[in-house]
C-alpha positions, 0 to 999 in steps of 0.5 A: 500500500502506498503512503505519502508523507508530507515534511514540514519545517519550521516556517521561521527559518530558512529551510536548506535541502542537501541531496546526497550524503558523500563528501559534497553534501557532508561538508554542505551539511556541517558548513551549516552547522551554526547557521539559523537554518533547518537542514534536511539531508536526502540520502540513498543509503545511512551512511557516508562513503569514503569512496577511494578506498572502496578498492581495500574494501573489495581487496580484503584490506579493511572492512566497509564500516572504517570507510561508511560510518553511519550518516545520523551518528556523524551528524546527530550533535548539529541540532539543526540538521535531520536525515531523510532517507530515500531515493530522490525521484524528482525535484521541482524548481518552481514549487521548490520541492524535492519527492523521494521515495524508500520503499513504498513510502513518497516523501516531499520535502519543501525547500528555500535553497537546494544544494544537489550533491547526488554524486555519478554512477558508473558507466558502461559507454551505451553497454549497460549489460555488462554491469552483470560481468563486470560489476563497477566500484561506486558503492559498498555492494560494488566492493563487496560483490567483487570480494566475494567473486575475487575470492570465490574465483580462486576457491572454484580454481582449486576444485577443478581438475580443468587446466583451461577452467583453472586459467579462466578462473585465474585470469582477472581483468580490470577495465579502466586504467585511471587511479581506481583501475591501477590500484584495483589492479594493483591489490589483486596482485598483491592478494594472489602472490602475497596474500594467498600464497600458500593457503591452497593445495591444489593451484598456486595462487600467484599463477593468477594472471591480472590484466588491466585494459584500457582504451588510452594509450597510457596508465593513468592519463592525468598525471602525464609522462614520468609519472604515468610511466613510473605507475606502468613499470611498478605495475608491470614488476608486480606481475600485472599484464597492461594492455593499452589501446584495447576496447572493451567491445563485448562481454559474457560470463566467461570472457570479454571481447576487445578490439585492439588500436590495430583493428585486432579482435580478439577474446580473453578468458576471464570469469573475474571481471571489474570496470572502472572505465567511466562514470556518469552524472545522477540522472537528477542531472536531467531533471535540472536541465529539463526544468532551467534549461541548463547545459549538460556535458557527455558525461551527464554533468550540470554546466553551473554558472560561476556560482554553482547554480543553476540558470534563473534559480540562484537557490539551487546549487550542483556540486561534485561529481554533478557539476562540471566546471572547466579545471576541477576534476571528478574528486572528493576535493571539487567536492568539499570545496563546491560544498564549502563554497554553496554553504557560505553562499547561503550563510550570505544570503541570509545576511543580506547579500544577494545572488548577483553579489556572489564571488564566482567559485575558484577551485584550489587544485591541492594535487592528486595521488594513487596506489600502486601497490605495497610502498609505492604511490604516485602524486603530482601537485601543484606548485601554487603561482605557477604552472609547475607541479612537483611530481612524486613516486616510490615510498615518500608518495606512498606515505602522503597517500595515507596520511592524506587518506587518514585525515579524511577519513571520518571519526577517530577510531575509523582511523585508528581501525584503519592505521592497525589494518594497513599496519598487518596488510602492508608489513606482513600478508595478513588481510583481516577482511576475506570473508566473503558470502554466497548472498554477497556475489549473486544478489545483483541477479538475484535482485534484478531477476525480483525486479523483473518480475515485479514488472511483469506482474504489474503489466499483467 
């Protein structure tokens, strides 16, 4: 039975709505703490995800709750804030509402300024299918479905009797070599030559071939030459096979199709696939272009106007993976800073300034960085006033990466979990988080297959 709820706030203040829970609307939501406003957050799942280190997730490293600690708990001191949770189905720029949706129960939730912080999905380019072969690394499921298909891989390896079968099984492919495809790549590496190694009788786990494909001509794209090519020789010593210039042109259960720059097709047997090639905006995106008329890129994205919003709706605000903005990149830092900077903006507001007023919003490109195995990282930053960039590779980038990880990361005893857990994985072969289930690996088709029905029976 369908039930409608109608949320309403206190009159007298300023009603701020925030779509999405990640590093956008987190920040937006505690930058709003001491403001005379009433701040309402809409969120898909009860927890902030601290999305780069989901890959540790699905590698075994450390446990999903270090990295998405539950959203209400990180939020239930700021008085003037409460949590909605639910998948927003529509958003209303005239009547200034937001409708969301959990389970069977509408809720519209009235707004005076909106900040939309829904984040990106993955993308398959137009091949929504292989999302069933080769799911992606956006969400807790994502990390822990492929842990369970890494692991169960090597567990069916070691009860066949099949050479051509073991190989298949032992052959992991992740598409996409950007930072989530080279430190994916990188662990399930790690976890076949170190981790695994010795804890089976009848295969060797370091027999396990991975391979990392991509389209581009080199790994990791956006940090250039030196760098990109430090990235590809630490991969290649670890015992990942890198193939470059190769598209992903079809896919099954057993195996995928790829066209090579040469016009080669060819086919590669693997069972254990991850896809880390593209991302796309929330379809929210949409929605906002439709009602404002506002740009969107190929990528789905809302082109904002200097001060993030949307045009002849300066309440409205896109932020994040939601916005595109020329020179801030898909990451957690355009994120918070977007956030930071629609928060103020509605801080001023209410003391008077108005819309016109607004600084444009300038982004402080603070670097970038990526694993690439055991003691071994890339960064690249900026030297502030210049065109300049100080490049980093080996051990001294390793360890800025995990400082810079554990600053972010949300509470004190996640970070302390964390330090303890990368302390055993990174000194030794333990890995504390192998437990996988059967529920964890098949639950996608599971889910899909009820959804399908439920669509059928609602046809007939």
């Amino acid at each position: 039975m369908n039930s409608r709820t109608q949320t309403g706030m206190n009159d007298a203040r300023h009603r701020v709505v925030i779509i999405g829970s990640g590093f956008g609307g987190l920040t937006a939501a505690r930058r709003l703490a001491k403001a005379d406003v009433e701040v309402t957050v809409i969120a898909r799942t009860t927890h902030h995800l601290f999305q780069p280190l989901l890959y540790q997730v699905a590698t075994g490293v450390i446990s999903e709750g270090q990295i998405a600690p539950p959203l209400r708990v990180i939020l239930r001191k700021q008085d003037n804030v409460r949590v909605v949770l639910g998948d927003v189905e529509s958003i209303d720029l005239d009547g200034h509402t937001i409708t969301s949706r959990l389970l069977e129960r509408v809720t519209t939730t009235p707004y005076d300024s909106l900040i939309v912080a829904a984040g990106a999905d993955q993308s398959y380019f137009g091949n929504d299918r292989f999302a069933e072969f080769a799911p992606g690394l956006k969400t807790i499921d994502d990390a822990l479905e492929l842990r369970g298909r890494i692991l169960g891989a090597f567990e069916q390896a070691e009860l066949s009797t099949d050479p051509e079968e073991r190989a298949r099984l032992l052959t992991f492919v992740v598409i996409g070599a950007g930072a989530t495809g080279v430190e994916m790549a990188g662990q399930i590496a790690e976890m076949a030559n170190r981790t695994l190694r010795g804890a089976f009788r009848n295969i060797d786990s370091a027999d396990a071939r991975v391979i990392l494909l991509d389209a581009a001509p080199t790994v990791l794209p956006p940090y250039g030459g030196k760098l990109s090519k430090r990235a590809t020789d630490r991969l290649a010593r670890n015992g990942v096979d890198i193939q470059l210039g190769a598209m992903v042109v079809d896919m099954d259960y057993h195996g995928l199709v790829v066209t090579d720059a040469d016009g080669t097709r060819r086919r590669i047997e693997s069972q254990c696939k991850v896809w880390s090639a593209g991302v796309a905006a929330s379809p929210l995106g949409r929605q906002l272009a439709e009602q404002s008329g506002v740009e969107l890129d190929r990528a789905g994205r809302v082109k904002v106007g200097p001060d993030l919003t949307v045009p002849n709706h300066p309440e409205v605000f896109v932020v994040g993976d939601m916005m595109a903005v020329d020179g801030v990149p898909g990451m957690a830092q355009g994120a918070i800073q977007g956030a930071k900077y629609a928060a103020s903006a509605i801080k001023d507001g209410l003391k008077g300034t108005p819309p016109e007023a607004r600084k444009p919003f300038s982004y402080w490109d603070k670097g970038s960085m990526a694993t690439i195995a055991r003691f071994s990282a890339v960064a690249k930053i900026p030297v502030p006033g210049t065109s300049r960039h100080i490049e980093l590779a080996g051990f001294l980038a390793w360890i800025g990466w995990l400082v810079l990880h554990l600053v972010y990361l949300v509470g004190f005893r996640n970070r302390f979990t964390t330090l303890v857990d990368w302390f055993f994985a990174f000194t030794s072969r333990s890995r504390t988080q192998l437990a996988v289930t059967e529920q964890q690996v098949f639950a996608r088709n599971a889910i899909e297959e009820l959804e399908e029905r439920t669509r059928l029976d609602d046809a007939a």
